[in-house]
C-alpha positions in Angstrom: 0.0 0.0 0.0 1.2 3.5 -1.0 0.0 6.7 0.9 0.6 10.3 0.2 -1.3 13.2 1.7 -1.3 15.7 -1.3 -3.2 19.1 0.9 -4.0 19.3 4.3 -5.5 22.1 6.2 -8.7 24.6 6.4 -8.3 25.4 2.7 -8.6 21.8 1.9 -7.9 18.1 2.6 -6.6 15.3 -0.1 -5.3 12.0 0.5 -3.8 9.5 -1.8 -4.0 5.4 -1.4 -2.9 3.2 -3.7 -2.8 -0.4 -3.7 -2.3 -3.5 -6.0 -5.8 -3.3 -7.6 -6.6 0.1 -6.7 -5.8 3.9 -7.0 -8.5 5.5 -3.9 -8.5 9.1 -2.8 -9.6 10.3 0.6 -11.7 13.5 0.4 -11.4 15.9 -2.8 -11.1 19.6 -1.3 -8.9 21.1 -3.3 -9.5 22.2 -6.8 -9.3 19.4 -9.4 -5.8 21.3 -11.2 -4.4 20.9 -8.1 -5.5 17.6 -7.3 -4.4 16.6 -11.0 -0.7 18.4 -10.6 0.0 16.8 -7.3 -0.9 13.5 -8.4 1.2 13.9 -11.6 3.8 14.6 -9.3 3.5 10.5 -8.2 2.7 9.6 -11.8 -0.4 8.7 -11.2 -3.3 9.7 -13.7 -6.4 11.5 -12.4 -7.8 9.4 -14.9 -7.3 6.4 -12.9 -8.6 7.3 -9.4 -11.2 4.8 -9.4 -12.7 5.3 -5.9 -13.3 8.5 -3.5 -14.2 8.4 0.2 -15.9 11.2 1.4 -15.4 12.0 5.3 -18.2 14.6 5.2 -19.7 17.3 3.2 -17.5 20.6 4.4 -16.2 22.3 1.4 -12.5 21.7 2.6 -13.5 17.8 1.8 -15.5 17.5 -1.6 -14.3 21.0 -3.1 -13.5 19.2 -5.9 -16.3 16.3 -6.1 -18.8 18.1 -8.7 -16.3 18.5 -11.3 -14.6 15.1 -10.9 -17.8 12.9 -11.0 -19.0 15.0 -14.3 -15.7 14.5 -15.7 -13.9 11.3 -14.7 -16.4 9.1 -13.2 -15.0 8.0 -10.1 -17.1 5.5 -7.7 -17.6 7.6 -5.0 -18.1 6.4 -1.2 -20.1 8.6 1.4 -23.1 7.2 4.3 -26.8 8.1 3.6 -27.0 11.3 5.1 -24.2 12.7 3.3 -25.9 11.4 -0.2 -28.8 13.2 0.9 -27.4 16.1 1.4 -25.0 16.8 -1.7 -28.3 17.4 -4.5 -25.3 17.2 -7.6 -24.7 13.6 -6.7 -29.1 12.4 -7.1 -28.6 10.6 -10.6 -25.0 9.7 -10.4 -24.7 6.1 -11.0 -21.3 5.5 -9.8 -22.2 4.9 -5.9 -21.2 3.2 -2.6 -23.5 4.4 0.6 -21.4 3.0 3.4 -22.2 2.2 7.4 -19.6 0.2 8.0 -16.9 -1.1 6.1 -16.1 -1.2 2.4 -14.7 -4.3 0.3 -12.9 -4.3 -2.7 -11.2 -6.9 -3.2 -7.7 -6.3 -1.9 -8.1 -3.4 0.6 -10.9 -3.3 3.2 -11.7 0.5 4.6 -13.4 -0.1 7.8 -15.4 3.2 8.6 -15.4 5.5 11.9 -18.1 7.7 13.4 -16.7 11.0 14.1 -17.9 14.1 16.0 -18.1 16.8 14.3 -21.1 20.1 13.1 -22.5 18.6 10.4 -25.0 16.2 9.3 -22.5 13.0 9.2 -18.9 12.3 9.9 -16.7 9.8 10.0 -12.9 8.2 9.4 -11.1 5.7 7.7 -9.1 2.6 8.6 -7.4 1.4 5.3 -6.6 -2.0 5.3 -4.2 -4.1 2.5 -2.3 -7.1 2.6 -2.0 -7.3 6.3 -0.9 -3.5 6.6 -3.0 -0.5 7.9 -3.6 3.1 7.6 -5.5 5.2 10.0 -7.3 8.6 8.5 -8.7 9.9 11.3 -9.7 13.6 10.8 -12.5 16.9 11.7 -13.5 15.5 15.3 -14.2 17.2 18.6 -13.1 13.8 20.2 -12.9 9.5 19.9 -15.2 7.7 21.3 -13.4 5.0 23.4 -15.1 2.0 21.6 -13.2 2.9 18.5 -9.8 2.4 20.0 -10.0 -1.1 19.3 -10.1 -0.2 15.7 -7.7 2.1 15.1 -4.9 0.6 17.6 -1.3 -0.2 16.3 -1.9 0.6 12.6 1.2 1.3 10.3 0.7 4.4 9.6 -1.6 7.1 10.8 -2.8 10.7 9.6 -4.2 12.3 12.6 -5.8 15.4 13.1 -4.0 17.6 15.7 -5.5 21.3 14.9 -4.8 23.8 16.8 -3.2 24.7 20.1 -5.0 25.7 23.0 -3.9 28.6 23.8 -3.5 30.3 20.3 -6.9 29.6 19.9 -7.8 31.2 22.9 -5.6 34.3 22.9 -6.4 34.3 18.6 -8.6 36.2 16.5 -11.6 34.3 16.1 -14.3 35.2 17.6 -15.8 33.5 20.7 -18.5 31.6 19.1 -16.1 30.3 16.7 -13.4 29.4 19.4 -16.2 27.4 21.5 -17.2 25.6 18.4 -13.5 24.6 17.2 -12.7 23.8 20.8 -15.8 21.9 21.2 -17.0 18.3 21.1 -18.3 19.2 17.5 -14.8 20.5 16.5 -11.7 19.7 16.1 -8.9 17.9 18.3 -5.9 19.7 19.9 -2.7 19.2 19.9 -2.9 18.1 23.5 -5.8 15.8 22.5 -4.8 14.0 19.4 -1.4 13.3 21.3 -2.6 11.6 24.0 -5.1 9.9 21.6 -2.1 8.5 19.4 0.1 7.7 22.8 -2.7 5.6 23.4 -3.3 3.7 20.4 0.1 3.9 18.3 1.6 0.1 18.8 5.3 -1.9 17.9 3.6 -2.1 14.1 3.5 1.9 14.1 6.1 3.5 11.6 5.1 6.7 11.2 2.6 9.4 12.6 1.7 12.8 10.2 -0.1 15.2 12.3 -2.7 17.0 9.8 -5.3 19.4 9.6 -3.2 22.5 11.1 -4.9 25.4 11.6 -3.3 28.4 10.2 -4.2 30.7 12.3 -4.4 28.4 15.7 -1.2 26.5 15.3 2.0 25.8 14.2 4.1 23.1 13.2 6.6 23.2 16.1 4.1 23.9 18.3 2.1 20.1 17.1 5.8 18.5 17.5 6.4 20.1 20.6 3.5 18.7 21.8 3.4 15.6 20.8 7.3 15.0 22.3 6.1 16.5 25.8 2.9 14.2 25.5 4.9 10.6 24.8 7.9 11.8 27.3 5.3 11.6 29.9 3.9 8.4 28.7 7.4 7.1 28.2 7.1 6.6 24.4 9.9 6.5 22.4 8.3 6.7 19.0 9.9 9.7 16.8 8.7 9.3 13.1 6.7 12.3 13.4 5.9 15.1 10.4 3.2 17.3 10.2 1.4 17.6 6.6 1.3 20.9 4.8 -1.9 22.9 3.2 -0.2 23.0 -0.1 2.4 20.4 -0.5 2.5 16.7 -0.9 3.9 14.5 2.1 6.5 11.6 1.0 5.1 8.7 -0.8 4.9 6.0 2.3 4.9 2.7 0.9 3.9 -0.1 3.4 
């Protein structure tokens, strides 16, 4: 399995999977050019992107899904309420509502509720040839049932936002700061580190912290964290980037 996160941030989220059989990406929310120009970047044809999973219907997420479907023809995977709620997508043959996991063939993506203000939410747990990537993303907080799931996967893109006290002391104004800080929001850097202290296990190999806030957070200041947080929980683990709003991570291969 091959994984590359090509955008990552509040202007919008793209994630790139590949596997034997399959060429998948997780949410569309930058423009198509730019999707298109980072995946040339890999080689990969748009053309070729058989299968998008949608994590929910923000603009950051499916920025791109309107013009994708009409042109390429992509199978695209969303629950119910999401379906319901995206009016472009009501005679598009090319669909998979989802609940609970998704086969095909050689990569199962088991499927996550989430917390977060909108209709429907949810993550990913990518899952090929005995490997596994977490995509875990736009949530206030993880319900402890899930941890079981998403426990000592290979790889993990994980949400870590914003920093507490930036937020707090930061522009927005206070309905907005209750909202990101909220369980309908978005994790912390506090938060998604103990989260991933937690649940990162001996098959972990690398951790990109995602979904940065510009304005909330910084890079050093997710890192920072994150250190402080598995010092304390005496965790050794130092494969740790942070993904970019408009560049490409490495291509992981797993």
């Amino acid at each position: 399995m091959k994984i590359c996160n090509l955008a990552s941030g509040s202007e919008g989220n793209v994630t790139y999977v590949e596997t034997d059989n399959h060429k998948i990406l997780l949410d569309v929310g930058m423009t198509v050019k730019y999707i298109k120009e980072k995946l040339s970047e890999l080689s990969v044809a748009i053309e070729d992107i058989d299968y998008i999973f949608i994590t929910h219907v923000h603009d950051d997420h499916i920025k791109a899904l309107k013009n994708l479907i009409k042109k390429y023809k992509p199978i695209v995977c969303l629950s119910p309420k999401m379906f319901a709620e995206l009016d472009f997508l009501k005679y598009y043959e090319n669909i998979i509502l989802y609940n609970d996991a998704v086969y095909l063939d050689d990569v199962t993506i088991d499927i996550v509720k989430t917390s977060h203000d909108t209709s429907d939410s949810r993550s990913f747990i990518v899952r090929n040839n005995g490997k596994s990537f977490v995509y875990m993303t736009d949530t206030g907080f993880i319900n402890q049932k899930n941890f079981k799931k998403i426990k000592n996967a290979d790889i993990y893109l994980f949400e870590s936002n914003h920093d507490v006290e930036m937020l707090m002391h930061g522009p927005y104004p206070k309905w907005l700061k209750d909202r990101v800080a909220g369980p309908y929001g978005h994790l912390s850097n506090k938060d998604s580190s103990i989260y991933l202290a937690k649940i990162i296990g001996p098959n972990t190999k690398k951790i990109i912290l995602s979904h940065l806030s510009q304005k909330n957070n910084t890079e050093e200041k997710a890192l920072e964290t994150i250190k402080e947080v598995f010092k304390e929980y005496e965790i050794s683990f130092t494969d740790i980037s942070c993904a970019k709003q408009r560049e490409r991570t490495e291509l992981i291969e797993i």
